[in-house]
DRENPATI-959303 format. One record per residue: x, y, z of N, C-alpha, C in turn; residue in three letters. Coordinates in steps of 0.1 Angstrom, whole numbers, plus 2048, in hexadecimal, padded with zeros to 3 digits. Example, Ala and Ser with C-alpha at 12.3 -4.5 7.8 and 13.67 -1.06 7.14 Angstrom:
BEGIN
8847C784E87B7D384E8847DF84EALA8807EA8478897F584788180084FSER
# end
This chain:
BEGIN
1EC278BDD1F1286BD81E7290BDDUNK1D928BBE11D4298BE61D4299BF3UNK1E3297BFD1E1295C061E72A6C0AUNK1E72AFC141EF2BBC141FB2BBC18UNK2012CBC152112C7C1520F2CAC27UNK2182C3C2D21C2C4C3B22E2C5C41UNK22C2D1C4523E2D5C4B23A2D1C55UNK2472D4C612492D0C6B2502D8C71UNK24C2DFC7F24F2EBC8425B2E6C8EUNK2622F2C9126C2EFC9D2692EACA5UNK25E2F0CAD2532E9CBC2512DBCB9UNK24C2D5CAA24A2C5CAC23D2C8CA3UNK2352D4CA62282D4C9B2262D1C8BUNK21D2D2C8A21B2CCC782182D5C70UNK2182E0C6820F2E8C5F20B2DFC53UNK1FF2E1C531F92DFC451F22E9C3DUNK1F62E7C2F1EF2ECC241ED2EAC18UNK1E02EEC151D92E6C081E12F2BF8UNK1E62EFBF11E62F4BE31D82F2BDCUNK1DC2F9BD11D02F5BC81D32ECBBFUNK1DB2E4BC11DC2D8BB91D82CCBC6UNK1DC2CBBD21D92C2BD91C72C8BDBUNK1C32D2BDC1B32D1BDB1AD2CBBCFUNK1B62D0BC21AF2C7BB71B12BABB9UNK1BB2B2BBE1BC2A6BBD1B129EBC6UNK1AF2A9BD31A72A0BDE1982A1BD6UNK1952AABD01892ADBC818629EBC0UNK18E29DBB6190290BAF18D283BB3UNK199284BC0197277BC4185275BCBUNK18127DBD117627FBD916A279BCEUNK16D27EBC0164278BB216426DBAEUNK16E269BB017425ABAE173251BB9UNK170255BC816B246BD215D24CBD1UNK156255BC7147254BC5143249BBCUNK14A24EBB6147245BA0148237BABUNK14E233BB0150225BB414921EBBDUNK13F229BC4135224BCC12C217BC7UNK129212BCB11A20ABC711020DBD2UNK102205BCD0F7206BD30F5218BD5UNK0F421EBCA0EF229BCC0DF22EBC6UNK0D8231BC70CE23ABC40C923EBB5UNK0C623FBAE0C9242BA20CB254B9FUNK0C525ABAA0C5267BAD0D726BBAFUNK0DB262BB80E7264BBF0F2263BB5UNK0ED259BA90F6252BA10F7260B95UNK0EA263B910EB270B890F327DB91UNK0F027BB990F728ABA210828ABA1UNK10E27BBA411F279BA212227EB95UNK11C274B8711C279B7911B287B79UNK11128DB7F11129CB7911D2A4B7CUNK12529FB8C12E2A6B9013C2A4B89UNK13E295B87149290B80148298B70UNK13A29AB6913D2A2B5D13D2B1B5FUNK13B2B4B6913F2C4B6714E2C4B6AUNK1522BDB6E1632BBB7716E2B9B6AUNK1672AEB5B16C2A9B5516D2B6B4BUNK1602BDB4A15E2C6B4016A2D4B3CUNK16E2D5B4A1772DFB481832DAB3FUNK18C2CFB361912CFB2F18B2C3B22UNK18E2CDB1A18C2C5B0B1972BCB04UNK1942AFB0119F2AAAFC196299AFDUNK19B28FAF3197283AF519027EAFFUNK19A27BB0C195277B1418B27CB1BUNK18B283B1B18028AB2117128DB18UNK17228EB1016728BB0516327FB05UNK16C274B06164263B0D161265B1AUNK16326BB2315B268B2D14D26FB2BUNK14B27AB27140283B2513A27BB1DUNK13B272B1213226AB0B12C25FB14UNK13625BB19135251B26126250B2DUNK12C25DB35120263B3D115263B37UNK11326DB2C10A26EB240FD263B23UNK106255B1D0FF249B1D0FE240B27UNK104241B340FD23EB400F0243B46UNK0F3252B460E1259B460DA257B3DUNK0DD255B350D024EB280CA241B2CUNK0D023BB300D122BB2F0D122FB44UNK0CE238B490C7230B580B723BB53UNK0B6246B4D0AA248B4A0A2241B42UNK0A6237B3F09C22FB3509A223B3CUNK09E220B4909D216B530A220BB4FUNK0AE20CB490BB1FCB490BC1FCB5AUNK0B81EBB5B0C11E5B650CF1EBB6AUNK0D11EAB750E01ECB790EB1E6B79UNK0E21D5B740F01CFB6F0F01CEB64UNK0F01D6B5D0F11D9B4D0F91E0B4DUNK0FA1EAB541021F9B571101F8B5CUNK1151EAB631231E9B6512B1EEB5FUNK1281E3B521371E6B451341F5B46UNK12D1FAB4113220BB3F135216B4BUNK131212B59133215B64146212B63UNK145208B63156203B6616120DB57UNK15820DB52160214B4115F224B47UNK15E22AB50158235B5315E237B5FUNK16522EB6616E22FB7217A22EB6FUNK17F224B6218A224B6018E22FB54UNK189235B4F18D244B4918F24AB54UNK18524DB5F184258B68196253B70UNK198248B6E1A2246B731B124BB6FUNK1AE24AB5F1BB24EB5B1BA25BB57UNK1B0264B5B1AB274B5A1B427AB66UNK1B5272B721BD274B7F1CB270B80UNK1CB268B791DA26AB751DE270B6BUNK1DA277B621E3280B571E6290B62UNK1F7293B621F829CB681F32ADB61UNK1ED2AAB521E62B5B521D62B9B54UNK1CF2ACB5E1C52B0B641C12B1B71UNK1D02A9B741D02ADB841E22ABB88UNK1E72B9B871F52BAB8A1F92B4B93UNK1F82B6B9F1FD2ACBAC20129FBABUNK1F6299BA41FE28CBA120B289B96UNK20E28FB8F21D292B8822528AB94UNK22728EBA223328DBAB230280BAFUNK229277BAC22526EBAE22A261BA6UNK22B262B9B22A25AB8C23B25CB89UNK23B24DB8C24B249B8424D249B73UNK242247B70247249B63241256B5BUNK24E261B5524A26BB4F23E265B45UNK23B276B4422E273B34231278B2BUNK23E282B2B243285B1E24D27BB1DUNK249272B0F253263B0726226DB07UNK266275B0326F27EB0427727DB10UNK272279B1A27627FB2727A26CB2CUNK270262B29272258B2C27B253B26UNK27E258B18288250B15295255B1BUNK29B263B1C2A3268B1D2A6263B2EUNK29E25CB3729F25EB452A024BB4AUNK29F245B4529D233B452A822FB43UNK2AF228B4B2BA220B4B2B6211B4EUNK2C2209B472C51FBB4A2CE1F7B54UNK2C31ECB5D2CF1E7B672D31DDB65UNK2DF1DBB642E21CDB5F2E61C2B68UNK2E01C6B752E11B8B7E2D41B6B7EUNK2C91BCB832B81B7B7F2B11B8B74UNK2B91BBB692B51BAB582A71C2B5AUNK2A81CEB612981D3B6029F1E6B5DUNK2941EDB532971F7B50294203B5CUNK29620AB62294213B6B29821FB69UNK29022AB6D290238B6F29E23CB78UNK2A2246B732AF24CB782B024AB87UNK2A524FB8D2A9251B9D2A5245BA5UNK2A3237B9E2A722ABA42B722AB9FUNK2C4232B9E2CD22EB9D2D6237BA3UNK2E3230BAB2EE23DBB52F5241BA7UNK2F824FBA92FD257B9C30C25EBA8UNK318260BA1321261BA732D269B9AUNK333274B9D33927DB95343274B8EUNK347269B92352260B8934A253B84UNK33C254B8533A24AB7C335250B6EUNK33D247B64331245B59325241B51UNK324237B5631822FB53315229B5FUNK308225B5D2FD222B672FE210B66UNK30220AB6F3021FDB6A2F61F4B74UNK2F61F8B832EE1F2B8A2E81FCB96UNK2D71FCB932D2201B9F2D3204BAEUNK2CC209BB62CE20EBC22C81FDBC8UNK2BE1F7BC62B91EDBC82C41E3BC6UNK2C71DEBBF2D01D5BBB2E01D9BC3UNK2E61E6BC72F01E8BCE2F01E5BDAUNK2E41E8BE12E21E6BF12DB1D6BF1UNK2D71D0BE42D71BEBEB2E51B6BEAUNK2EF1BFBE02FB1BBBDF3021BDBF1UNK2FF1C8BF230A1CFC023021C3C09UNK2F51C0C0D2EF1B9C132F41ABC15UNK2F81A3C072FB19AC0930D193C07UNK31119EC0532019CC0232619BC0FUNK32D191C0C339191C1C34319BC17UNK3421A2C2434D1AAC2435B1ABC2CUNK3611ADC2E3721AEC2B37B1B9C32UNK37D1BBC393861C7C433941C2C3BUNK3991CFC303A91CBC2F3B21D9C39UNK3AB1DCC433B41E6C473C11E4C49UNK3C01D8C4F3CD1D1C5A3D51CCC4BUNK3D31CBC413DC1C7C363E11D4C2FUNK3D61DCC303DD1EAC2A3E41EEC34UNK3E51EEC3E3F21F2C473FE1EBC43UNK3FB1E1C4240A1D2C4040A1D7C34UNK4061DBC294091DCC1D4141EDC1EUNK40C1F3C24414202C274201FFC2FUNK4221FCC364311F6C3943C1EEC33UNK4311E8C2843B1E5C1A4441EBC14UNK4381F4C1143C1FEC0A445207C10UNK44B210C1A451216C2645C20AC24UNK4601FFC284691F6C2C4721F5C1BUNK46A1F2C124741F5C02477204BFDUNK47020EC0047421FC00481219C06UNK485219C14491218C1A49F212C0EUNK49D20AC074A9202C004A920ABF2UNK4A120EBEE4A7218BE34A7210BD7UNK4A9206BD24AB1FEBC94A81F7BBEUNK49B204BBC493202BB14861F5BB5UNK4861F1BBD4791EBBBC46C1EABB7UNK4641E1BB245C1E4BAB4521DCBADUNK4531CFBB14491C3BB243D1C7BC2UNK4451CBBCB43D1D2BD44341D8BD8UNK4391E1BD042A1F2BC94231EBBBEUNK4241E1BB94191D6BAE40F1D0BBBUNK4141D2BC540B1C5BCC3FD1C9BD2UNK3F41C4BD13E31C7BD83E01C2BE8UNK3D81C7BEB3D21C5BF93D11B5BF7UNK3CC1B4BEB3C41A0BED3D419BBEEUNK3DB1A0BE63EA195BE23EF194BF1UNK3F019EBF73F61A1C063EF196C0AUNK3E1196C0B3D918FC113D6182C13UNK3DE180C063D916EC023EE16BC08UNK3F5174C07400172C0D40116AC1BUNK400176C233FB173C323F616CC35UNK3EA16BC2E3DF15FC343E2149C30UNK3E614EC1E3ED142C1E3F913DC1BUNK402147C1B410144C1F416142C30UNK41414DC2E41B14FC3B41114EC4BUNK405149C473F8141C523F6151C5BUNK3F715EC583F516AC5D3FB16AC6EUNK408162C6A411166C7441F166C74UNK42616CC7D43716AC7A43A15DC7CUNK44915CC7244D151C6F45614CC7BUNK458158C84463156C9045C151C9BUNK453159CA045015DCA943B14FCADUNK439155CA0429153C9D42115BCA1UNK425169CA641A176CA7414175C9BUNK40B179CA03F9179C9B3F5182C9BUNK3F518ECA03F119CC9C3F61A6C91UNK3EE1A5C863F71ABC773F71B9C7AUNK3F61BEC863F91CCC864091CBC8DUNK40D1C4C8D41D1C1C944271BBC87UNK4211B4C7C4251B2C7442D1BAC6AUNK4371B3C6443B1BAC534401B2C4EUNK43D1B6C404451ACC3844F1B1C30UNK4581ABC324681ACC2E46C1A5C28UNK4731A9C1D48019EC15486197C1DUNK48518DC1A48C17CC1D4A017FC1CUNK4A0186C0E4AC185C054AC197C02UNK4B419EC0D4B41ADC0A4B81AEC02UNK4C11A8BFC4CB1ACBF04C51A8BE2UNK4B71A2BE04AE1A3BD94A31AFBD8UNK49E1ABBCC4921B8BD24851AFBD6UNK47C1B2BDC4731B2BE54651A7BDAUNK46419DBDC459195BD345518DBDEUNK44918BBD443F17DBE244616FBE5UNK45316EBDA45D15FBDF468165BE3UNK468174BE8473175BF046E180BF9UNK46717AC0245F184C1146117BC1AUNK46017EC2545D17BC34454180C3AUNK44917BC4343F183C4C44817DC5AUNK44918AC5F45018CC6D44B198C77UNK44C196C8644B1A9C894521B0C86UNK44F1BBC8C4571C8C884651C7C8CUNK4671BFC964751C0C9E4791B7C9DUNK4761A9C9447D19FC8D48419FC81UNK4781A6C7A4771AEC6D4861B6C6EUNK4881C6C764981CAC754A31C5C7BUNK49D1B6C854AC1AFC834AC1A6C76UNK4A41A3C744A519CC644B01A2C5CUNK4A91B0C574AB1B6C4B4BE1BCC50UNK4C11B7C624D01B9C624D71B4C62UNK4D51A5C5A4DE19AC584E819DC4BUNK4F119CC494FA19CC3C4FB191C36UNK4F2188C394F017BC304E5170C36UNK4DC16AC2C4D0164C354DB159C33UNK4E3152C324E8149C324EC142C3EUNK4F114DC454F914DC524EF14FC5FUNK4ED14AC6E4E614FC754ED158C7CUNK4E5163C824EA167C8B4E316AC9CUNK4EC170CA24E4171CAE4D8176CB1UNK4D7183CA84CB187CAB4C317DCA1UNK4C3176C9C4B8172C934B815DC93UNK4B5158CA04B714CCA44B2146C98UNK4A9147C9249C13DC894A113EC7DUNK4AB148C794AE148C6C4AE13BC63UNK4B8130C674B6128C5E4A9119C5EUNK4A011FC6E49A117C6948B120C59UNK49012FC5E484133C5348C133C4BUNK497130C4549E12DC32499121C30UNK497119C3A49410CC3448610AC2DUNK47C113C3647010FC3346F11CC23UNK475122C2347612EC19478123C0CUNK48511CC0D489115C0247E107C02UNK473103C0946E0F7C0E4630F7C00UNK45E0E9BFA4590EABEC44A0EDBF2UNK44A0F3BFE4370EFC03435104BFFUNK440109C0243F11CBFF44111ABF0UNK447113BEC44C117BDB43C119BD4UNK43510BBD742D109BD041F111BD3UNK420119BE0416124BE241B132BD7UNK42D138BDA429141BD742D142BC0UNK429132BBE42E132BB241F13CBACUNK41613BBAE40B144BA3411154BA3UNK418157BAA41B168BB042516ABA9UNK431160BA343A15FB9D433160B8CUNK42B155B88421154B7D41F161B79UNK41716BB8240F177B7F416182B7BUNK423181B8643018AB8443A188B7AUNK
# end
């Protein structure tokens, strides 16, 4: 934190500049890789203390009254000639105040922008969420916030190891086939309903394990040439009464006046009634029937 603030100019250059909070803080820190020195002088050792307590002096309040006593009895106790390894414990008791003297943001502002956790309890509580995939409590801005969500259920951490490791799924080519569903029953007018029920996965698990994601005439394989059509027009439109066909199979299909009968444009007809009525389709599209 006592590093200065630096923009970045059009040309590519850097400006730097010091606030008086980044001078206080470099101040600080500069007192603090002293305190920590060893092998000093006893001269040198008094000269840090004196600077660290004129630094501390400017505010009154607990902590800082322990460190002044601190001090106090370090110079006592190196004028009376204590060893220096006597002087650790209170040396180290004297670094670690000095330490949390540099982190309170009302003795050295700058660091505030630093410190994840507020110091007003007020503020911490009001600002800490639960994630409930890594059971760990976190600060608001470890989490994506989004105008339709309500609650916060799982971090920014935990979302991006999900994307990371999730297989993912292209249903384009099924929302197409599905939107031509839809377009193909508009046409008959007849109240349909089971159709506009159906999802990208239903479509999906259709094609893929009914109908092996190809026509039943032909065996094109490209589901952008695809649609799926009623078997039985004169029904309405369900997953035990479809066909996957092309597009140009599909409206000689749908121009038969009875799947009963073959006709010319539609050679395969009765070998696909057979496999329609065959117990190996029944027993695929029996859950679709279940659900519906």
């Amino acid at each position: 934190c006592s590093a200065p603030k630096i923009w970045r100019r059009p040309d590519g250059q850097d400006i730097e500049m010091d606030t008086q909070f980044t001078i206080r803080a470099r101040e600080l820190q500069s007192i603090y890789q002293c305190i920590m020195l060893k092998d000093l002088s006893q001269d040198e050792r008094l000269d840090i203390l004196l600077t660290l307590k004129h630094t501390v002096k400017e505010h009154e309040c607990k902590l800082t009254q322990e460190i002044l006593e601190l001090i106090d009895r370090e110079v006592d106790l190196m004028m009376r000639g204590v060893k220096t390894n006597n002087l650790e414990g209170l040396r180290k008791r004297i670094t670690t105040l000095l330490f949390h003297y540099i982190k309170t943001p009302l003795f050295n502002p700058e660091v505030a922008r630093h410190l994840k956790v507020p110091q007003d309890p007020l503020k911490f509580y009001d600002k800490i969420y639960f994630c409930h995939s890594c059971q760990l409590y976190l600060p608001s801005v470890e989490f994506s916030v989004s105008p339709t969500l309500r609650r916060m259920y799982r971090c920014r951490h935990c979302v991006n190891l999900e994307n990371e490791i999730e297989k993912r799924e292209s249903f384009l080519k099924y929302k197409c086939l599905l939107q031509r569903l839809y377009f193909s029953e508009a046409d008959f007018a007849d109240d349909s309903q089971i159709a506009y029920l159906m999802q990208l996965q239903d479509i999906k698990y259709l094609t893929e394990n009914i109908w092996a994601s190809q026509s039943v005439l032909s065996a094109w394989d490209d589901l952008n040439d695809l649609v799926m059509v009623r078997w039985d027009k004169s029904m309405e439109w369900s997953p035990w009464n479809c066909i996957l066909l092309t597009k140009d199979e599909g409206a000689a299909h749908l121009k038969l006046e009875s799947i009963e009968e073959p006709s010319v444009c539609h050679p395969a007809s009765l070998n696909t009634h057979s496999f329609l009525n065959s117990s190996s389709f029944c027993s695929k599209s029996k859950p679709f029937q279940n659900a519906l």
